[in-house]
N, C-alpha and C positions, 0 to 999 in steps of 0.2 A: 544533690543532683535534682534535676526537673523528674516533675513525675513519669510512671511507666507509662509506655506506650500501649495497645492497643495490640500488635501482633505477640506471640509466643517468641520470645528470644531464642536465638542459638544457644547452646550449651560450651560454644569454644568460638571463637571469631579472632585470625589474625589479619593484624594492618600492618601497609606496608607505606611508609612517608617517605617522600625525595627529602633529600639534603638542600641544603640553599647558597646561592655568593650572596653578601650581602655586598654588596658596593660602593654604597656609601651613603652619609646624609648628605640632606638638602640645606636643614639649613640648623644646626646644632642649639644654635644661640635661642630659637624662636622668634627672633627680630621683630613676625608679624603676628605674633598671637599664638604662633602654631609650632611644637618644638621638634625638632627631627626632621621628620619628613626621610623615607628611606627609594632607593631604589637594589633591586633584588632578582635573583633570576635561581628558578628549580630545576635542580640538574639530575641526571640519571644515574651518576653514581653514589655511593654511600648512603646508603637509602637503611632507614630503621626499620625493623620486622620487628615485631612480636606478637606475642597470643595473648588473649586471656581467656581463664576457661572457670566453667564452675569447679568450686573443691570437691570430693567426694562427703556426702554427709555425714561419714563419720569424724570428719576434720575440718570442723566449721569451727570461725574467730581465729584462724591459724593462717594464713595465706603464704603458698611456697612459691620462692621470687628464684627462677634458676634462669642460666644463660648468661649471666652478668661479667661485666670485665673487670670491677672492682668492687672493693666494698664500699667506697663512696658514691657506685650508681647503683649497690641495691638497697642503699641509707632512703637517697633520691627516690627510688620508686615505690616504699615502705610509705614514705610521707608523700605522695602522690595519692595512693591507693587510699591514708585516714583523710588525705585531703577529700576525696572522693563516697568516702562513705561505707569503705569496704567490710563497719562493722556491723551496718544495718543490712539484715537479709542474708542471703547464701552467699558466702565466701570466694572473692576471685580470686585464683592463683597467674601467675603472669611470668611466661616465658618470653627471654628475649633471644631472639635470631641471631640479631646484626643490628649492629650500630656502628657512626662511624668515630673515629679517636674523639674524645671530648675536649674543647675548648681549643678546638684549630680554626674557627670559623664556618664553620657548615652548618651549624644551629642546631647542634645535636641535642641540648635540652629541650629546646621548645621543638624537635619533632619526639623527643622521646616522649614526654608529656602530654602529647594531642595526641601518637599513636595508641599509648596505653590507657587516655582518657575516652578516647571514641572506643576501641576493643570494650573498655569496663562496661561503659553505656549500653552499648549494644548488648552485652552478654547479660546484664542489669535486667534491661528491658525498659531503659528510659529512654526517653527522647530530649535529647542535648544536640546543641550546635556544635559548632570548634570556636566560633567566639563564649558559650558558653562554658565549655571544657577550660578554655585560655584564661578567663575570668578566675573561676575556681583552682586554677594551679599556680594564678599570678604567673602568668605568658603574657608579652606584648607588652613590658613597660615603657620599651624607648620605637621597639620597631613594630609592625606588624608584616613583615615580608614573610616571617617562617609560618605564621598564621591562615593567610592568605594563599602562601603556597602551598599548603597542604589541604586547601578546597581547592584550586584553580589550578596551578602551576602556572609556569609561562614566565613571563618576563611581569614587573609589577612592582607599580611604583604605590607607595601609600603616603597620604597627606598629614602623616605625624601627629601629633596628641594636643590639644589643647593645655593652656600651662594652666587651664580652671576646671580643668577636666582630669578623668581617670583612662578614660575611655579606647578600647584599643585602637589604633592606628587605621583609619577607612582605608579601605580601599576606591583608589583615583582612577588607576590604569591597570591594564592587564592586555600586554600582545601576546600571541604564541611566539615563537622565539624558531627563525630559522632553522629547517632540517638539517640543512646542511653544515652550517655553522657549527665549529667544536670549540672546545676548551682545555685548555690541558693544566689539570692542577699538581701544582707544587706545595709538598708537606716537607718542612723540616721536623723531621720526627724529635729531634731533641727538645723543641722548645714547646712551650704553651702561650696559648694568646691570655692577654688580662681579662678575671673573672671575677666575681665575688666582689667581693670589699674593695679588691686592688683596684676592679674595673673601676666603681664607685669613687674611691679617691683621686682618680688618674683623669675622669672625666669633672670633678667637682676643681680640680687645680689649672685647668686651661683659660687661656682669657677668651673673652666675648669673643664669638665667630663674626666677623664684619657681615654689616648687612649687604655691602655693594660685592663678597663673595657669594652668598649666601642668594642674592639675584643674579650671579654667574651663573651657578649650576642649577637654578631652575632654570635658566633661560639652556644650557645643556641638555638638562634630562625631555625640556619638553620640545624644544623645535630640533634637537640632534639624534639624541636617542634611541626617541619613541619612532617619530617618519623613517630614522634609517632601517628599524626593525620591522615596522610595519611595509617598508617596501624593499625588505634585504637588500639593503644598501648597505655594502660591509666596512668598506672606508672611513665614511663618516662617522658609522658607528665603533669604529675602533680609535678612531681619534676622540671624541668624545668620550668613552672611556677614561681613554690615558689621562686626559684632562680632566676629567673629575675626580681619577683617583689621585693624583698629584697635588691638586689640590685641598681634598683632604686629606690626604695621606700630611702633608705640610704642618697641616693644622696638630693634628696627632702627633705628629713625631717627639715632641718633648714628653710625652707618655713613653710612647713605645722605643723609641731609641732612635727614630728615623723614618722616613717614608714607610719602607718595610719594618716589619718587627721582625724577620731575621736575612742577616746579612746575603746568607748563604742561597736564599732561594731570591733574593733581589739580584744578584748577578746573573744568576740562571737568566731570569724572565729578562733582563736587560742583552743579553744574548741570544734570547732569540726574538726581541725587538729590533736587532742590529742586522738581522739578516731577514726575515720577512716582515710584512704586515699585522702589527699583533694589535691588540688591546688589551696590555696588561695591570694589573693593581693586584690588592692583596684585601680578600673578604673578612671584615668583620675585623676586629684584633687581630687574624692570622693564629699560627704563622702561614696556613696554606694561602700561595698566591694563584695567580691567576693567567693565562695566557686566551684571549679569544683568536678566532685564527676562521678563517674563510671554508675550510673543507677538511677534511678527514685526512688528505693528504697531505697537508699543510700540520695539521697537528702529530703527524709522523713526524714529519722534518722536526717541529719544535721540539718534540721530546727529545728528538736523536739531539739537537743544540743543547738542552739543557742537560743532557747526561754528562755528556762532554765536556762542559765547564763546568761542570759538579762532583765528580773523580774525588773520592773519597768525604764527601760531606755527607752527610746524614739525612738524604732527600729520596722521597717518593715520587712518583711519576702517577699521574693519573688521567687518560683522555674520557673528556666527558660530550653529552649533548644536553640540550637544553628539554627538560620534560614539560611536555604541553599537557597534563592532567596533574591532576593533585594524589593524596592518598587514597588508595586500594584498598578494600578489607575482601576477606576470603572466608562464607564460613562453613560448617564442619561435612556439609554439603558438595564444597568446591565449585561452589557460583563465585565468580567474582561481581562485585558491585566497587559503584565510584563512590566516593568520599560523600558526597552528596545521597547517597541512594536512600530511599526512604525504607 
C-alpha cells in the first residue's frame, strides 16, 4: 500500500459501494487497438457494506472476517487483506453488512474488494486511490465500469484496455442518469453467471467480434445513449439499449446458452417489453436481467408483468434507480464522507 497519510486515521470506517449493470462491450475483439471498451450504470440497490476496524492489541497477526455468506467470500477476503498488507502494523479486522448474491452480474467482487480496500486504507492511514486499491487486488482486467462507479456513479462508459497495456479501463464518459427513470431487475436465483476459469474459457472460444459490429455500437453508445440520457429522452434511450444488448447478447450466446443466460427471466423481461416501453438486456454473464422503464409507475406495472409470467420459476423482483454518487464511508464518528473525500 502507498504510504500513510498525514492525518490520525479512524479506528473503524464502514463503506458503502452501489452495485453495477454492466451492459455491455464495445467492441470485444479490440479491432482498433483498444480491447472492450464497456458501458455501465450504478444503481441503488444491492450495495456492499462493510467495516474495518483495528484488532484489539492483544490479537494482533490474527484478523476476524465475520458477516460472510460463504466460505468462499471469507477465502476472498483473507487474500484481499495479505493482498493488502494486513501483516505489516496493527491488524484489520473486517465485518461484512451486505452484499449482494455473487456472480449474478452486479460486480459484487470488484465492489467487495474497493469497499474493503478503501475501509483498510483509511483505517491504515494510507493514502490510496481506488485505481490504486484496483491495481493491488487485480480489479478492472476487462472492464472498469465497477471501478469508476464506485468514485462517480452515474451512467459511464470506459475506453477499454489497450491490448500493450495492463492499465485499467479510463474513464470517457460519466452522465448522471435520470431521477426518474427506474429499472426493475430480475435474478433467477438458481442459476450463476460464468466466472473464474469458465468465464476465461468461454471468452477465449468465441470468434473475432466484427469490426463493422463493433462500429455499430460505438456509433449506439455515443450519438444514442449518451444525448438520450443527457437530455432524458427515454425512447431512444431504450431502444438503443435493446439494441446493443441483442447485439451482444448474439455474440455471447454460444457461451451462455442464448441471448439470456437463463430462460426464465428472458420471458419475464420479453413480457413486459410486449406490453410497455422497456429497455431490456441482461448485465454482465447474468443471470440478473434487466428492465429500464420511464417512471416508478411504470416499473410497478413491469414487476406486476413479470410475476405473472413467472408463476412458479425461481425469480426475484428488484426495482431499482440509477445512483448519481459513488462509495460512501462512514467513520466511528458518524460523518459521512464521499468516496473521494480527503
Amino acid at each position: 500500500m502507498p504510504s500513510p497519510g498525514r492525518l490520525t486515521p479512524p479506528t473503524a470506517i464502514t463503506v458503502e459501494s452501489p452495485a453495477r449493470l454492466h451492459l455491455g462491450f464495445i467492441d470485444p475483439n479490440g479491432s482498433l487497438g483498444r480491447i472492450f471498451g464497456s458501458v455501465g450504470l450504478a444503481i441503488d440497490a444491492h450495495a456492499t457494506r462493510v467495516t474495518a476496524r483495528q484488532a484489539p492489541a492483544a490479537r494482533q497477526n490474527h484478523a476476524r472476517i465475520e458477516g460472510v455468506s460463504s466460505d468462499a467470500q471469507r477465502e476472498r477476503i483473507a487474500q484481499y487483506l495479505k493482498q493488502l498488507g494486513n501483516e505489516e502494523g496493527p491488524t484489520i479486522d473486517i465485518e461484512v453488512h451486505e452484499t449482494p448474491r455473487a456472480h449474478t452480474g452486479l460486480g459484487s467482487g470488484t465492489q467487495l474488494a474497493l469497499a474493503i480496500g478503501t475501509a483498510f486504507a483509511r483505517v491504515k492511514g494510507h493514502e490510496a486511490s481506488t485505481a490504486d486499491i484496483a491495481r493491488i487486488l487485480a480489479r478492472g482486467a476487462r472492464s472498469g465500469i465497477g471501478i469508476h462507479g464506485f468514485d462517480h456513479g452515474g451512467l459511464i462508459v470506459d475506453g477499454g484496455r489497450s491490448a500493450a497495456k495492463t492499465n485499467i479501463p479510463p474513464l470517457i464518459a460519466r452522465q448522471p442518469f435520470p431521477e426518474a427513470w427506474r429499472v426493475l431487475l430480475i435474478d433467477d436465483t438458481s442459476r450463476e453467471g460464468l466466472h473464474g476459469d469458465e468465464e476465461k474459457r468461454g471468452l477465449a472460444s468465441l470468434a473475432p467480434f466484427p469490426a463493422t459490429l463493433a462500429a455499430h455500437l460505438s456509433h449506439l453508445v455515443l450519438m444514442r445513449i449518451l444525448p438520450a440520457v443527457a437530455e432524458h429522452d427515454f425512447e431512444p434511450f431504450a431502444d438503443a439499449i435493446c439494441d446493443l444488448q441483442q447485439t451482444i447478447g448474439e455474440y455471447f450466446a454460444p457461451v451462455q446458452g442464448g441471448v439470456f443466460a437463463s430462460p426464465a427471466v428472458a420471458r419475464a423481461l420479453e413480457a413486459v417489453a410486449a406490453e410497455q416501453k422497456a429497455g431490456i438486456g441482461q448485465t454482465s454473464w447474468g443471470p440478473v436481467g434487466f428492465a429500464f422503464v420511464a417512471s416508478a409507475q411504470d416499473a410497478e406495472r413491469a414487476r406486476a408483468t413479470a410475476e405473472r409470467v413467472s408463476q412458479g420459476a425461481p425469480l426475484t423482483f428488484t426495482i431499482a434507480s440509477g445512483r448519481n454518487r459513488g462509495a460512501t464511508w462512514r467513520a466511528a464518528d458518524r460523518r459521512h464522507h464521499g468516496a473521494n473525500a480527503a
